[in-house]
Each structure stands twice: as structure tokens, then as C-alpha cells.
C-alpha angles and dihedrals in degrees: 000000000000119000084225095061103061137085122181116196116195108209104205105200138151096262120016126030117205144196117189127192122212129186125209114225122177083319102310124098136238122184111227101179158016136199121180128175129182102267108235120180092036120120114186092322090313120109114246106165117029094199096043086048085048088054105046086044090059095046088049095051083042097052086054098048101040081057095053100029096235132117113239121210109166132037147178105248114214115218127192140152156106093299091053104117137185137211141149138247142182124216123193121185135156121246114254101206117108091214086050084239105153109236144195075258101060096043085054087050103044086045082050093053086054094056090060097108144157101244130177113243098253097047127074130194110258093194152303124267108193116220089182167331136263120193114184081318104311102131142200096049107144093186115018101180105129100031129114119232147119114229116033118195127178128195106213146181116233119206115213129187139186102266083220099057086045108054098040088050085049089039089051090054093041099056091049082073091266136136118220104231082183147315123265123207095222087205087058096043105036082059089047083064126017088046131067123230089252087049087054084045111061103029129284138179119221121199130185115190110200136176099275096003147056113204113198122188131181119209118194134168083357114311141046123294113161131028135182142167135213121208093227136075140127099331092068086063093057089055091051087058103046087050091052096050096027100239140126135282097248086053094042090055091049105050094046092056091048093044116357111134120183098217129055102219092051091049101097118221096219086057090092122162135171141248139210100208131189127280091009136098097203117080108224124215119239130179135222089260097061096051087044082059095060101034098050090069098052102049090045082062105048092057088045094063088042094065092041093063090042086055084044100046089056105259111121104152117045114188095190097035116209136327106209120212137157144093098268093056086079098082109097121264090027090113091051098046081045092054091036090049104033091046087204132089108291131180137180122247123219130171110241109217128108107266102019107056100129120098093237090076086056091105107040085038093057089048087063098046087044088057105053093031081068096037100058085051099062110106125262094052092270106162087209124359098173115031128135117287114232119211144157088235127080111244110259123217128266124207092189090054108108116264129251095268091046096048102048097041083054103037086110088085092059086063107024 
């Protein structure tokens, strides 16, 4: 396996962390392993504990590699969360070429241009999403190499994150003995994936509901143009059931994920099970039914709220409705309480590709195509410039390598 065809995305959640490995083939992906580890030191998307974090990240990378039998060295960190911002920007440069012809240098230095913005101290730019491009006032070019023209203009999105949540997510990875080949907005790269060209068009709201987090994102005339997140998600479900039969977490998750049905009328009352509850020695029996009773509301009430911040962050009327995702998505009736709630078209995302057809790989699966979607369209042909070594060594360390606020400041130039 060559070390240039491979791209390996860490998805950091609350209850799960995982590594997946893609391989690049003649331009299409497989993915040839996974690796997923209980996520400790994670409170709703947000890093709690650097070394319980440290230590979930590197069961997860062993697990994978363990599957495919190769070192990895470097990986695409996904990054998420409450103190993720938007804004745009406009850029204007002249071209530089003597013969006008527009280069892989002018489109860095108009991107550049865009990034010149007034920040607070204790914020930094993530990265630049380019809506389009503007050549001598010609609009709605979405890649102008190649052209001729004189004065070359992009309306961009920058993405902008809290310095603190950064560096402790890059510091996590790079004390599991990683490098950071670059940071991914999941937002960005789950609707690179999981949504159609027509879907980012006219106008389409993507949620992914995880353990301790909802991530909404509105996509709108291509590209995104609001985010949001919600500090609630499957997790809070599995409170609700360890309240109503009295157990504890670790047998409330357990037994939502063997029998948990999201609708009442669907739960089967054959379907009994029993529980070892606190502060008795006798297990009691409960149904279907009975678990139905306590997860409906809740779930009623996490779409509700979903809709809510979609009304408050200024979308009413949604053309393409909401493409649902998430780990939590896979419980059944999800789908039916979504379309009763949302009152809008909804559907459910999952990534197609053999191992990892369950919504909850969305995230750590768009990183990868992301990735490579980038990466094909660097200049020279390349196929991948920048993709994680793999070695049989572990990667030293380099005291010359740049350091977490440079390269993250500077991560742009691993995707444009």
C-alpha cells in the first residue's frame, strides 16, 4: 500500500472516538479500516481531560491499525463545537502574471486578502471556504486557473474558532504521538458527503445528532453558510432511561442500543428484558413498551429544539428540508418523530461504503472525501500531495516542525 494513497480522519466525540483509514484509488475511495475507542474525557464535544482524551485517541489509531497492519503517523483532525463561528470576507488582488493568466499563486493570495480581518484576541481563523470567484467582474466562477484577467476578487466564508478549544483538541493528538496534516470543519465535510450538489443549492439543513452534541448546518447557494450546535444529543436519552428503571448509565446505554425504539406503537410487548437497579438485589423485568415510554418524549423534544434554532438562527422556509446523521439516528423511529416534528422533507445520511454504513461514520468518512476532494484539485496533476506518511517507525519528534498556532493558522494551504 503507498504511503500517497492514504488519508486517515480522527473523529474526536463524546462517546465514541474514531480513526478511519481511506485509501486513494485512480481517484475513487475505499475505506480499508476502522479503528473506534470509548471516548473518555469528552463532555458534550467539548475536552475535559487532556490525558483520558490521549488515551481514547491512541486506542482508537491502534485499533486501525491493528485492522490494516500499517503505522500511522499523521492524521485530519475533525473539529466541531458551540464556539465554531462564521463570517464572510472579500479578498481583491491583481494578477501577477505578465501574460494576465490566472495561477495556483493568485488564488493563495486573494484567499489570503480574504483572511485580512478584524478578530478578537482570543479567537483564530480555521480556515477559508471560497463561495466564488470574481474575474474583472465576471461572477459565479467557482475555479479561475486558467483564465485571463486582470483583477481577481473571492467571496469567501471564513471559519473562525475559540484558541483555547483548538489547541487543546491539536495538543490531545499530538501527545498521542500524531501529527495534524490539517483540521477539518465536520460541518463542512460531513455536507461534502452525506448532501448532492442540488441539496447544497437550494437550500438544506444538515443535523447530526451525536452522543453529547447536535450539529446543525445550513447550506445554502452551494456552500455553508450557518452553523450551529446544541449541547444535547443521544446521551440525554440514555439519562432518561436510567432515571425511569433506576440503573445505572453503563446499563441504560446498553440496553438502548439492544432494544430502544423511538415510537411507542412500533416497541413490541413481547420484546421483556431485565434490570439490575440500584439499591436492589433483585433484577426487575421491563418490556419494549416501557423503554418506548421514556424515550418518545425525548426525542420529541430533541427535534423540537432542532427546529427551534433553525427558526432562530433565520431559516423558515427550507426547500430541500433536513438531512439527518448521527449516531444516534440509528435507533429505530428516529426517521418518523423527525418527519412528525420537522414538518419538512427529511431523510436519513449514511455513508455508502462497505464497513462503514451506519450514520454514525458520517463525520470521520467526509473528512476523507474532503480530503481527497482538495487534494485532486491541487495543481501539477498530483493525485495527493499532503497525506499521512506511513511508516513502521514511530514519528520522532522535530523540533524544527511549526508549531500548533502556525499551523493551524496555516492549515488553508493543505485544501486550496
Amino acid at each position: 500500500m503507498s504511503s500517497n494513497d492514504i488519508i486517515v480522519s480522527l473523529d474526536i466525540g463524546t462517546s465514541k472516538v474514531r480513526a478511519i483509514i481511506g485509501e486513494l484509488n485512480n481517484g475513487a475511495i475505499n475505506i480499508v479500516g476502522v479503528g473506534s475507542a470509548d471516548s473518555e474525557g469528552i463532555r458534550k464535544g467539548a475536552i475535559v481531560d487532556i490525558d483520558q482524551t490521549v488515551q481514547s485517541i491512541r486506542g482508537a489509531i491502534d485499533h486501525a491499525e491493528r485492522m490494516v497492519g500499517i503505522q500511522i503517523s499523521e492524521v485530519y483532525v475533525g473539529i466541531a463545537g458551540n464556539h465554531i463561528a462564521l463570517q464572510t470576507s472579500h479578498g481583491v488582488v491583481a494578477v501577477s502574471n505578465e501574460d494576465r493568466e490566472i495561477g495556483e499563486e493568485d488564488i493563495e493570495r486573494v484567499l489570503q486578502a480574504a483572511k485580512v480581518i478584524a478578530l478578537p484576541p482570543e479567537r483564530e481563523i480555521i480556515g477559508v471556504v471560497p463561495k466564488q470567484y470574481v474575474v474583472d467582474g465576471l461572477e459565479g466562477i467557482q475555479d479561475p486557473r486558467g483564465m485571463i484577467g486582470v483583477r481577481l476578487e473571492v467571496e469567501a466564508t471564513i471559519i473562525t474558532g475559540a484558541k483555547t478549544s483548538n489547541h487543546n483538541l491539536l495538543r490531545c493528538v499530538e501527545k498521542s504521538g500524531l501529527r495534524v496534516s490539517g483540521v477539518v470543519l465536520m460541518a463542512l465535510a460531513s455536507g461534502q458527503l452525506a448532501l448532492s450538489k442540488d441539496e447544497k443549492t437550494v437550500g438544506t439543513v444538515l443535523v447530526d445528532i451525536g452522543a453529547g452534541a447536535i450539529t446543525i448546518a445550513v447550506f445554502e447557494e452551494g456552500s455553508l453558510c450557518a452553523t450551529s450546535t446544541l449541547p444535547i444529543g443521544g446521551e440525554y436519552i440514555t439519562n432518561d432511561i436510567s432515571i425511569g428503571l433506576r440503573t445505572q448509565l453503563d446499563i441504560a446505554e446498553k440496553i438502548k442500543l439492544k432494544f430502544g425504539c423511538a415510537i411507542v406503537e412500533d416497541a413490541a410487548a413481547d420484546q421483556v428484558f431485565k434490570v439490575n437497579r440500584i439499591g436492589s438485589n433483585v433484577d426487575k423485568e421491563f418490556s419494549q413498551i416501557d423503554l418506548a415510554q421514556i424515550i418518545e418524549p425525548r426525542v420529541q423534544e430533541i427535534f423540537q429544539l432542532v427546529r427551534a434554532e433553525v427558526q432562530r438562527m433565520g431559516y423558515v422556509d427550507i426547500p430541500g428540508g433536513y438531512v439527518l446523521t448521527g449516531g444516534s439516528m440509528s435507533m429505530p423511529g428516529m426517521l418518523e418523530i423527525a418527519q412528525a416534528e420537522l414538518e419538512n422533507s427529511v431523510r436519513l445520511a449514511v455513508p455508502d461504503f462497505i464497513g462503514v454504513r451506519d450514520p454514525a461514520y458520517t463525520s470521520g468518512v467526509g473528512i476523507v472525501h474532503f480530503v481527497s476532494k482538495y487534494a485532486r484539485q491541487r495543481p501539477g496533476g498530483a493525485t495527493v500531495k499532503k497525506l499521512p506518511t506511513v511508516s513502521n517507525k514511530k514519528p520522532s519528534k522535530d523540533h524544527n516542525k511549526p508549531g500548533l498556532f502556525e499551523r493551524i493558522k496555516n492549515y488553508l494551504s493543505e485544501f486550496i
